[in-house]
N, C-alpha and C positions, 0 to 999 in steps of 0.2 A: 494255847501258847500266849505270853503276855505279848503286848506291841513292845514293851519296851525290854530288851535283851538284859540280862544280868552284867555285870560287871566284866567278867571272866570272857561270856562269850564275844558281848561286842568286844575286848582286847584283842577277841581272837579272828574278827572278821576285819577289823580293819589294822590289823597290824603293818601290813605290805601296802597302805594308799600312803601315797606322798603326799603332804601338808602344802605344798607351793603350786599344786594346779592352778589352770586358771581357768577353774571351773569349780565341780562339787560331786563329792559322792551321794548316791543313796543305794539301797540295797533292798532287794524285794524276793519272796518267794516265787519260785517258778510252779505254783498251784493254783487254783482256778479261784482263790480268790484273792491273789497276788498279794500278801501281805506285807506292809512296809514293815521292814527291820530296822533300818538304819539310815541317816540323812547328816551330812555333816553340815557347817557352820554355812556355807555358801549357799547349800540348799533352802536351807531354814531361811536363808535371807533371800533369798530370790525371791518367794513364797510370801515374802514381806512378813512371817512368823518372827518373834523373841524367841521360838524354842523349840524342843525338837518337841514338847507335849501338843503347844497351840499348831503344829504342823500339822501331826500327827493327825490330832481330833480334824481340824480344817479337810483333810482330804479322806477323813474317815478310815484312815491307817492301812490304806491300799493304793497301789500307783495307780490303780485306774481311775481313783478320785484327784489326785494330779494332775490326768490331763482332759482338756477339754472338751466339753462333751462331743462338740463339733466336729473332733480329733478322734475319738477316743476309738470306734470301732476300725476306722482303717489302722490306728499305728498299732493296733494288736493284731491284728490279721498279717501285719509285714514283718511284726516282731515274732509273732511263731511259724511264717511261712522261710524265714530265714536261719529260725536256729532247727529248723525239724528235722536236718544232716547230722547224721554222726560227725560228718566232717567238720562242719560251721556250727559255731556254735557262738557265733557275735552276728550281731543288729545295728543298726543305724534308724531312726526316724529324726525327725522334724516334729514340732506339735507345739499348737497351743496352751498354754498355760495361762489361768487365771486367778494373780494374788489376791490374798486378803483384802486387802484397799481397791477391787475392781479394775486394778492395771491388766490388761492383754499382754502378756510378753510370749517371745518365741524363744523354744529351748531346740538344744540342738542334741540326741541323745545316740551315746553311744555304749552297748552293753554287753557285756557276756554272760552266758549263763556256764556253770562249776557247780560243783558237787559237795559238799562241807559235811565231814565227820558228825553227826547227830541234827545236822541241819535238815539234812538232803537239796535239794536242787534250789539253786537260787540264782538272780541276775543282778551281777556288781555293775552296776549305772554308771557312767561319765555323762554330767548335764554341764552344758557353757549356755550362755546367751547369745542367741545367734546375734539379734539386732546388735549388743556391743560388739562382736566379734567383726560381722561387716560396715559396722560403722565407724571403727578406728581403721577399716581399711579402702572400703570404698570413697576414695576422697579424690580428689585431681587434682594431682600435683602441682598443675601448673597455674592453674586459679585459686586453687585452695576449696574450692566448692565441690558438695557433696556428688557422686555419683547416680548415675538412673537408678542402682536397687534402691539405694539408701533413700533415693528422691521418694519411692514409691511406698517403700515400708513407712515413712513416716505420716504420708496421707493414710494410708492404711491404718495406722496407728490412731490417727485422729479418729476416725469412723467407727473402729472397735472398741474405743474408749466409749464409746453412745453417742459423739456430737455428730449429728449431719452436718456436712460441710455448705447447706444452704448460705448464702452471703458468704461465700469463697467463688474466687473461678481458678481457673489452669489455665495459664499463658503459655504458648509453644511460640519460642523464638526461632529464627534463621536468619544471619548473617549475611549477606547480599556483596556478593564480589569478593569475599573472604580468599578464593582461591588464587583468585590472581595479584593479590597483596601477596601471597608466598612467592608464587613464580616470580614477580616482578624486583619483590624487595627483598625478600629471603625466608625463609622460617623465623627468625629471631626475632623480626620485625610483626611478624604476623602473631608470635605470640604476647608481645607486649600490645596489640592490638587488640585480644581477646580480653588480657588481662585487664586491661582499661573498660571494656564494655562489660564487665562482668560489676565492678565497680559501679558503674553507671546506672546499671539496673538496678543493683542493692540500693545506693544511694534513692532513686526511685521508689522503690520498694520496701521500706525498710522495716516491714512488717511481714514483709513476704519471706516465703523460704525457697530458696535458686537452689539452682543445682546444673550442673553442663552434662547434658547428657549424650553428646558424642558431637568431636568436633568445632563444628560453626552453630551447633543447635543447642540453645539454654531454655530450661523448663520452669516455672513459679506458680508456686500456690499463694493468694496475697487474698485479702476480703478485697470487697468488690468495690468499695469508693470511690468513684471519679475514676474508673481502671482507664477507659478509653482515652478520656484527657489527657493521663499521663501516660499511659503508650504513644499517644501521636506528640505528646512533648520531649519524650524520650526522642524518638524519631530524629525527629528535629535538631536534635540537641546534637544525637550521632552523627548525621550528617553534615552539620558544621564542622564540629569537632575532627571529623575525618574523611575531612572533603579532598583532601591531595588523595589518598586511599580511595573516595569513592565509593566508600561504605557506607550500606544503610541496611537496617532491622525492617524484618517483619512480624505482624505477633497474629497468633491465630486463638481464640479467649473462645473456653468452653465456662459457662457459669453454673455449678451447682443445681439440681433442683432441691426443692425445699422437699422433706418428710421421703425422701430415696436413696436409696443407696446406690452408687454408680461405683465398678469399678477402677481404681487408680490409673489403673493402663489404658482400661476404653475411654478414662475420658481424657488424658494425653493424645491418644489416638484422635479424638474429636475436633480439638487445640490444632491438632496435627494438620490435620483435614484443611480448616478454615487455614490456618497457614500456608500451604499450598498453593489454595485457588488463587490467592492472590499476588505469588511470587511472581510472576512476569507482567503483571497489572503496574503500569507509571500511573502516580500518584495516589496511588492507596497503601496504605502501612498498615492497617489494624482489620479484622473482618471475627467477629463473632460467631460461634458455630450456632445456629439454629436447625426447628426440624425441616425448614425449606431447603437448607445449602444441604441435609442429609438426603433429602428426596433427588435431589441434583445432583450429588454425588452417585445415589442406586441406579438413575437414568446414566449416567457416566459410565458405570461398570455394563449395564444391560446391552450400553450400545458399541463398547470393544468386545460382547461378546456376541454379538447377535448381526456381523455387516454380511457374513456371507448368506444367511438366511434372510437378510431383508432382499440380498440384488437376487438370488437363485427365488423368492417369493412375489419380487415385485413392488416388494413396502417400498422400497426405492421405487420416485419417477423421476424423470427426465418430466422438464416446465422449462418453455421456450420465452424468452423477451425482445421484440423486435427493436431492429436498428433501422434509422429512418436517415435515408437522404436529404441534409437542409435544403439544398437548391428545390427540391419537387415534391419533398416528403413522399417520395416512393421509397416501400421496403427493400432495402437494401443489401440484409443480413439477418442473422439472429445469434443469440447465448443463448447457450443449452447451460442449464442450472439444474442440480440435485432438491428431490424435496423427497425427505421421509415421514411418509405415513403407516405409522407402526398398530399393528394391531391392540399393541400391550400398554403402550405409553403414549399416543397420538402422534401427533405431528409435530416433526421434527425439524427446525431450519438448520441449513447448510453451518449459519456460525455453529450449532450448537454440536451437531457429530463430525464435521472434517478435521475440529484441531484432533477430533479424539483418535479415527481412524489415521491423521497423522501420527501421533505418538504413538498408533499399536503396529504403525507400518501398513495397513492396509488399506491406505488412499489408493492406492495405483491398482486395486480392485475396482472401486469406483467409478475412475476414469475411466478405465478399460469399458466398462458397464454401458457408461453413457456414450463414450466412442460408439458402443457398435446399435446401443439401441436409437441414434442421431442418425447413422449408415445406414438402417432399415428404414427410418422415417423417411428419409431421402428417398430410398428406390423406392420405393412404394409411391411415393407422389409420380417422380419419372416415369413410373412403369404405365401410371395411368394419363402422361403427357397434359401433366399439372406445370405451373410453375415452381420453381424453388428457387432460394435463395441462399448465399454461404452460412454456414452455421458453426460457431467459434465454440470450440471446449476449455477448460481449465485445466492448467497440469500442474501437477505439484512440484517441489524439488526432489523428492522423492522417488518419483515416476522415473528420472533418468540414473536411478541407482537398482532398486527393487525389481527394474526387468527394462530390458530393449523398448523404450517407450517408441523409439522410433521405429523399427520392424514390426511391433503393434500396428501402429497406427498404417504403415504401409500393406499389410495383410489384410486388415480390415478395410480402408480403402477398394483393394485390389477384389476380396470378397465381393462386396456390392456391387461393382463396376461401378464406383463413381470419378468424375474427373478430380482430381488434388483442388483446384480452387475452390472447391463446396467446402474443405475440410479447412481452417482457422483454429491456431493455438494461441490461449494465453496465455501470459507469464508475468508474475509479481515480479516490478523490481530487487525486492527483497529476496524472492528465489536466487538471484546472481550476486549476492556478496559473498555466498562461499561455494567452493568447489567449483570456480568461474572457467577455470579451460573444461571440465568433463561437459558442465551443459552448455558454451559455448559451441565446443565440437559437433554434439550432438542438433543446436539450432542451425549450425553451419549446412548439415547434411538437411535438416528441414524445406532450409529457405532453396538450396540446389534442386530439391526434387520437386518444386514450385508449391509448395503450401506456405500462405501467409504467417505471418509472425505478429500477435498484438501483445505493447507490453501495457497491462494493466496497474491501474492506480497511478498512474506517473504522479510526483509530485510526493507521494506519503513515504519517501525513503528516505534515506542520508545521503544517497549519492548518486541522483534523478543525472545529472549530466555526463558524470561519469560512463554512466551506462550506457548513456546514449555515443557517448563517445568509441566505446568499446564493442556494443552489438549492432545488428540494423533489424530493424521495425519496420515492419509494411505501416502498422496503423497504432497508433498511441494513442491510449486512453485515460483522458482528464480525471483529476480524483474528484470523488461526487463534494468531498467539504469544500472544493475551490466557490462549488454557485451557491452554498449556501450561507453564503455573506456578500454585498450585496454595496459592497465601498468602493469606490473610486480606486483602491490599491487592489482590492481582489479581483476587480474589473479589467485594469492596466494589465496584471498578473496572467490573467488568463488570455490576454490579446495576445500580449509578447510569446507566452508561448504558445499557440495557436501558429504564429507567424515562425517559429523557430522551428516548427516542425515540417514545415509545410519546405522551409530554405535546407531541410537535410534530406528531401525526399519523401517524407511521410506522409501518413492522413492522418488528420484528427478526429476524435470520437468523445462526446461528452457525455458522462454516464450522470443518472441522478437529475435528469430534467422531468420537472413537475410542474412549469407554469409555464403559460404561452410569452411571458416577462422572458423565462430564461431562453424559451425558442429564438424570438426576436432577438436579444444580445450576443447569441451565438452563433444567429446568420449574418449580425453587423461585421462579428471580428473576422471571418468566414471559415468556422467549422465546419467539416467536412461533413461529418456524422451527428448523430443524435438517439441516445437511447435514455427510455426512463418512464415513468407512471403516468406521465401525461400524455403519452401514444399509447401504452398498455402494461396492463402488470404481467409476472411471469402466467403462462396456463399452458395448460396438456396442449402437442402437437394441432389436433385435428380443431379445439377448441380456439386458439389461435387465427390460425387460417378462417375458420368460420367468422370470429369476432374482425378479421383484417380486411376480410372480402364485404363483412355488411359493413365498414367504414369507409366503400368502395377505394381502396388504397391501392394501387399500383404495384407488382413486385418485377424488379430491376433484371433484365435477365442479361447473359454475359457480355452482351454487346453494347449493351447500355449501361453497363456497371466501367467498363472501360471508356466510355465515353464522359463519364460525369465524374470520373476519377481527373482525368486531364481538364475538365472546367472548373471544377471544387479546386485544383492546383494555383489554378492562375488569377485566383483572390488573393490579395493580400492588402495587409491596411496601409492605405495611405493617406495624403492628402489631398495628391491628384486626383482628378473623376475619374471615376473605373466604372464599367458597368460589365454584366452577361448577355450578350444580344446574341438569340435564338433566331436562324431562318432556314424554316422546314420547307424552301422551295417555290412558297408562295407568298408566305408577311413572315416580317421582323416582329421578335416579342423580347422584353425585359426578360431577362430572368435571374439580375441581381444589380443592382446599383448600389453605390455607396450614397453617401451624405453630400459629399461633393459634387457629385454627378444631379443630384438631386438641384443641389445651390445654382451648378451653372445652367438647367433645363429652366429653371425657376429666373433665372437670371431676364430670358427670352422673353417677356410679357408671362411670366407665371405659367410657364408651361409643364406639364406633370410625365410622368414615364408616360401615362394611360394616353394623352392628345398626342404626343409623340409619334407613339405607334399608330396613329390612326392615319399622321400626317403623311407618315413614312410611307405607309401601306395604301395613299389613297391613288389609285391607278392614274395618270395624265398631268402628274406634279412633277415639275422638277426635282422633288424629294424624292420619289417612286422612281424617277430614271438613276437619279444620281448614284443612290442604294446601291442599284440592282447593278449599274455597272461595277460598284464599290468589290460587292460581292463575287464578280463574276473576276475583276484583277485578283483577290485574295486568291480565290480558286486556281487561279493559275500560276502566281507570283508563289504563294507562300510565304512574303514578306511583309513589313511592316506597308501598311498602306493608310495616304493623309489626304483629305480633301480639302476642300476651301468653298464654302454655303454661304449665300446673301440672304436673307428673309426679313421682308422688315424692317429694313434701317438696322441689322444686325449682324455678324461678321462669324462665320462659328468655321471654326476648325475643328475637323473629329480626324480623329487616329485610328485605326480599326487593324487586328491581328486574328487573322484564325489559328484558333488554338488545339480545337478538335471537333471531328465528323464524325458518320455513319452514315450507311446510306438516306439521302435525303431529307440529309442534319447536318446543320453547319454552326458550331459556337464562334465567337466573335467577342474580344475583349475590345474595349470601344472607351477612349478618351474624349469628352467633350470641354473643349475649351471657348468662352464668350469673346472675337477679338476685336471688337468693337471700339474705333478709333475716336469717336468725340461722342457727346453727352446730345448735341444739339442734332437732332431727328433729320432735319432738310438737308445740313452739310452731310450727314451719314449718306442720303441717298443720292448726293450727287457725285460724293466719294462711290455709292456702290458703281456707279457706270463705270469709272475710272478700272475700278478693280478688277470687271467682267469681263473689259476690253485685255486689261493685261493679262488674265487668266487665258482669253483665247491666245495670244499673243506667246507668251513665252512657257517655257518647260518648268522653270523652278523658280519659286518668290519666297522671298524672306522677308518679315519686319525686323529693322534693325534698329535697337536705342542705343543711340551715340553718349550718354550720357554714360549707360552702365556697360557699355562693350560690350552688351549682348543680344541673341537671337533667337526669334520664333520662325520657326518654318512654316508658312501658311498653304505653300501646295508646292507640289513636286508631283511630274511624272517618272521621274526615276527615284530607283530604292534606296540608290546608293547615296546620295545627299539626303536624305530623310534620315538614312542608318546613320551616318556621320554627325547631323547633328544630334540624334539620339546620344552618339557616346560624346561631342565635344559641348559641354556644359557653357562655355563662353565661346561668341563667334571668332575672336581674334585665336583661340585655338582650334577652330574649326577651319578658318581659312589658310594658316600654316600646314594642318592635315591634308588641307584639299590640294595645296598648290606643292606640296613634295609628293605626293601620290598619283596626281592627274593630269599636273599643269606640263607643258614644256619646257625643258630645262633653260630655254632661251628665254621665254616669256615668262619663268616663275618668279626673278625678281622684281621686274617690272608691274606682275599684277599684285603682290604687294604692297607693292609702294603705291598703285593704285587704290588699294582698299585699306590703305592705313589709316585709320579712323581720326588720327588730330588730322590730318591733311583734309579730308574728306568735310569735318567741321567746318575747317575756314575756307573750302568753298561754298558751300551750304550756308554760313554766316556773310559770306561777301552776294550770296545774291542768285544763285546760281541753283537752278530748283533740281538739275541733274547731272549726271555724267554719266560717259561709255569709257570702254574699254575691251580691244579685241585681244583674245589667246587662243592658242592650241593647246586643246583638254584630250587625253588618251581617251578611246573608246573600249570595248569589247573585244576590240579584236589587235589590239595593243596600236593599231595607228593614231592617230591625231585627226581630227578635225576642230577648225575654225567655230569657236563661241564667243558673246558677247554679251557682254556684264553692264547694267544699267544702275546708276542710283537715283530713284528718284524722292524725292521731299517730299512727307506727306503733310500737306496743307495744313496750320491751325495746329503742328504740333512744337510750335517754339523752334523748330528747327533744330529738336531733339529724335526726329524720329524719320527715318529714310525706306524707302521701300529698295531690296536689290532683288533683280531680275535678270534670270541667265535665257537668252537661247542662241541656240545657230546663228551666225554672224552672216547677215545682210547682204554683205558686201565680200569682193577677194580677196588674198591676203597680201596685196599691194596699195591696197588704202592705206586711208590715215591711221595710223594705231589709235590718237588720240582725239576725241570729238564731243564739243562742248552743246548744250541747247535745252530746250527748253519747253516744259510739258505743258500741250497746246489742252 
């Protein structure tokens, strides 16, 4: 049969085809070697043919030479597995096409096969072009930019043209805060917001071909020039640009290899990839896919699928880090941390699998893990009447959704028989900005059933005060970037809060200490705690304890963990001398001074903490009695207790408070003050006789400067005038305290007018080296008894400076009220 039909018959085959499709006929026999019959104007041109002959010959006058080869045996296999019904007797494929001129097009083919009078069986073809077809439709509306097929077919297009795409990359954009410009501002707002960034990028780009491929996410194939530069200038530009919105781009850049061929979608999917990792990353906008971020990608997927087989194997261990007491550097505590050692992919640190078992939800397998394998570590040491020490776990935000974190932990507890203080939970600040009453509630019942609370990182959140204000913390822990700067402001920084912890109830903990530099700074501010690589790095349980025992280290056990908690309390920074004075029954020992305390031992003839103690402790000294009775009133007073010491032509007042015991321990916070009345050595020591004599002499001595109105209490045997000028900061408020509180209502104006400091001046100015004064002070048992009030002039002081001296009055209370004389 000829290829080309006679006149008559083709009239008769395409009599019934419409001339206005928007496509093309052709016509082929239904015999095995599918002969083309007929092709009309559309077809011919598809084909990029002048005519139905050069068509014709071009595809060797049969449809199978139409499509391509690549095509050719499946769209015949679907073309006669669907017409092989009597019923059906219409086709559909898709396929390849390759014109004259080497263009790739996709035809979109729709056929039936019919019966023709002398013909016999043939199939009348509808062919469109798919690519126009989705390309006048795939568009968005609202940018104007192509869609994800169309995006795709045209990369595609490029590659089966012959070009490698080498020197191109694929950009995957995302939008960053896009969602909440809708909710905030409205949809309208947010789509002129797109519509502007879409712009932005072309302008950028203008080589490039965009496309919005759903949503907030835009896609570019561009040559590779300077892409980086201009992605992070892009950046920048958005971020100004839509700075009230808070928008900013991220781009994730897969670049082409050279002489390969990569599929369109897998390497979108690549772009994709690299976009991602870096969406919640501040300050990074651009991340290129390489084969390393692919390798960290596959370990990504390996380990959300592989957590319950590492904790049911083991790959998971529990690595303990010890916490050191600054006052003794005894073990005080530890963190239980995660370390995975994988058989398949090594070893794995904590940042690297907990974001991920966060995001697949199976952290609180984890915790659970370490809770119980920390519980057996424990009995096990107990069982063999070892020591131990508390041991802190990490909890997620998670944990108090995903399961009763807290009946966990109570069960487990209860399992081991261990006391609740061994068991310590931490918690990010940032775990508490959302869903604040459920884990409130839930720390609520923690802190009632006695397990400490630490909250970690203080410092690296948004809203470090807040929180403090809203929860309570046994122990707060420093964020490790505060020491690793190293200024006067990061210094100041970490005192103040140090000192604000310490004034809400807290303890401090400073994580990230690595030099004996940062040790020293954080026993000056007085941190409670200390943990970090210059005591020890994380290691297995037993490894641990071995390494802690040959650094012969101390570990704190419960009676002494309470007792160094109430002395670490009672540091704070001042200016005053402060010191820690330890007496285990036999000698006094330092066990913390500040700078000040330092300046006034130094003050003495250069005396150091170490002579101190030696002086204090040397048995048959005045020092050694003094002490010891010092010690023996705290013990029994419980209150603030002040001596008054000669040595040397020197005048010292110390303060001493006990603040916590155990048996056969007694701490001791201890003020030393130099009060040393003139410069010249002879007159000091014939002032000291004067002073020793009024020490035995009366109950309570003040120095008083008439000059500033105010007072030092140099010795008291009662607590109650010591407490009083403790809280009244000037003596003329102290003496109004005294004389409405003690005095008798008959004698309170008149002692007044007695100690009114101008009056008291210009006797003291006219010559007059003292005065008395008798009253009736309440005692203890609300009566009255007779005391007497002296002022007398300390020699050589300008007559700025009066000693007053209270005791039991002498005489009846029929004397003279008033008695003037003169210090012999």
């Amino acid at each position: 049969m000829e290829h080309q039909m006679n006149g008559k018959d083709q009239a008769a085959l395409t009599a019934c085809i419409p001339q206005s499709l928007a496509g093309g006929i052709f016509i082929y026999k239904a015999d095995e070697g599918e002969t083309l019959l007929y092709a009309s104007d559309y077809v011919i041109g598809f084909f990029g043919c002048a005519s139905y002959e050069e068509l014709a010959d071009y595809v060797h006058h049969s449809f199978r030479g139409m499509v391509d080869l690549r095509d050719r045996e499946l769209v015949e296999q679907n073309i006669r597995q669907q017409t092989a019904s009597d019923v059906c007797q219409t086709s559909y494929a898709r396929y390849r096409v390759i014109a004259c001129d080497g263009t790739v097009r996709y035809a979109e083919h729709f056929s039936r096969k019919v019966t023709l009078p002398g013909v016999g069986e043939v199939y009348y073809v509808f062919i469109a072009d798919y690519d126009r077809k989705y390309l006048t439709s795939d568009i968005d509306n609202m940018t104007g930019l192509p869609g994800n097929r169309r995006f795709l077919q045209y990369v595609r297009d490029l590659m089966e043209s012959g070009q490698f795409l080498s020197g191109y990359c694929l950009v995957y954009f995302n939008v960053i805060n896009f969602k909440l410009v809708n909710i905030r501002y409205g949809v309208a707002v947010g789509d002129d917001c797109l519509k502007g960034l879409a712009t932005m990028i072309r302008e950028t780009f203008p080589q490039g071909f965009l496309s919005r491929r759903r949503n907030d996410h835009f896609q570019l194939l561009t040559p590779e020039g300077s892409v980086r530069e201009k992605l992070e200038t892009l950046h920048e530009s958005i971020c100004q640009v839509y700075r009230k919105y808070q928008l900013e781009i991220k781009a994730g850049v897969y670049h082409f290899p050279e002489n390969q061929v990569v599929d369109p979608a897998l390497a979108v999917d690549y772009a994709k990839i690299a976009c991602q990792h870096i969406r919640d990353e501040v300050g990074v906008s651009v991340l290129e896919y390489t084969q390393d971020l692919q390798k960290l990608i596959t370990v990504n997927n390996y380990i959300a699928g592989h957590c319950d087989d590492a904790i049911e194997h083991g790959w998971i261990q529990v690595y303990y880090q010890p916490v050191i007491r600054t006052l003794t550097g005894a073990v005080c505590g530890m963190e239980a941390l995660a370390r995975w050692n994988d058989p398949v992919v090594g070893f794995l640190s904590p940042a690297r699998f907990i974001p991920i078992l966060e995001k697949n939800h199976d952290i609180y397998k984890l915790d659970c893990y370490i809770l119980r394998q920390t519980c057996q570590a424990l009995r096990r040491r107990l069982d063999q009447q070892l020591p131990v020490v508390p041991v802190s776990f990490n909890l997620s935000r998670l944990d108090f959704f995903l399961c009763d974190i807290f009946q966990v932990v109570e069960d487990t507890v209860r399992t081991y028989g261990l006391p609740r203080d061994l068991i310590h939970l931490e918690i990010t600040e940032t775990m508490l900005v959302h869903d604040k009453e459920v884990i409130k509630e839930a720390l609520g019942r923690f802190l009632q059933a006695g397990y400490q609370i630490l909250m970690d990182d203080f410092g690296s959140g948004y809203s470090s005060l807040n929180v403090l204000k809203d929860y309570d913390f046994n122990i707060i822990k420093l964020d490790t970037h505060f020491l690793s700067s190293s200024t006067d402001k990061a210094r100041s920084i970490i005192g103040n809060t140090v000192d604000m912890i310490k004034e809400i109830g807290s303890q401090s903990l400073a994580e990230g200490v690595e030099t004996q530099k940062h040790v020293d700074f954080l026993a000056s501010v007085g941190c409670d705690k200390l943990q970090g690589y210059f005591f020890s790095k994380p290691m297995p349980w037993n490894d641990l304890f071995s390494y802690l025992e040959g650094q012969y280290r101390s570990f704190e056990d419960a009676a002494s963990r309470a007792y160094y908690e109430k002395t670490s309390a009672a540091i704070r920074r001042t200016h005053q001398s402060l010191a820690l004075v330890e007496y285990d029954g036999q000698a006094f020992h330092h066990v913390y001074l500040n700078q000040a305390y330092r300046d006034q031992l130094a003050s003495f003839g250069r005396i150091t903490a170490l002579s101190a103690e030696l002086r204090i402790n040397r048995p048959g000294t005045r020092l050694y009695a003094h002490f010891r009775d010092l010690m023996e009133g705290l013990k029994q007073s419980g209150h603030l207790e002040t001596i008054f010491q000669s040595e040397k032509g020197y005048y010292v007042q110390l303060t001493a408070e006990l603040v916590a015991s155990m048996p056969s321990c007694w701490m001791l916070t201890v003020s030393l003050h130099n009060l040393t009345l003139d410069e010249h050595i002879q007159e000091q020591e014939a002032l000291n006789v004067h002073i020793h004599e009024l020490y035995r002499l009366y109950d309570v001595i003040y120095l008083i400067d008439l000059d500033k109105s105010a007072g030092i209490p140099l010795f008291s045997r009662h607590a109650v005038a010591g407490e009083l000028m403790e809280k009244c900061l000037f003596m003329r408020q102290f003496l109004h305290h005294y004389a409405r509180s003690y005095i008798h209502p008959d004698d309170c104006q008149r002692f007044l007018d007695f100690t009114d400091y101008t009056a008291l001046k210009r006797k003291l100015s006219q010559g007059d080296q003292s005065d008395c004064f008798r009253f009736r002070q309440k005692g203890a048992d609300a009566g009255y008894t007779w005391k007497e009030v002296t002022y007398i002039a300390v020699p050589r002081s300008g007559r700025k400076l009066a000693l007053a001296c209270v005791r039991p009055a002498l005489c009846c209370p029929a004397c003279q009220l008033h008695k003037g004389g003169t210090l012999s």
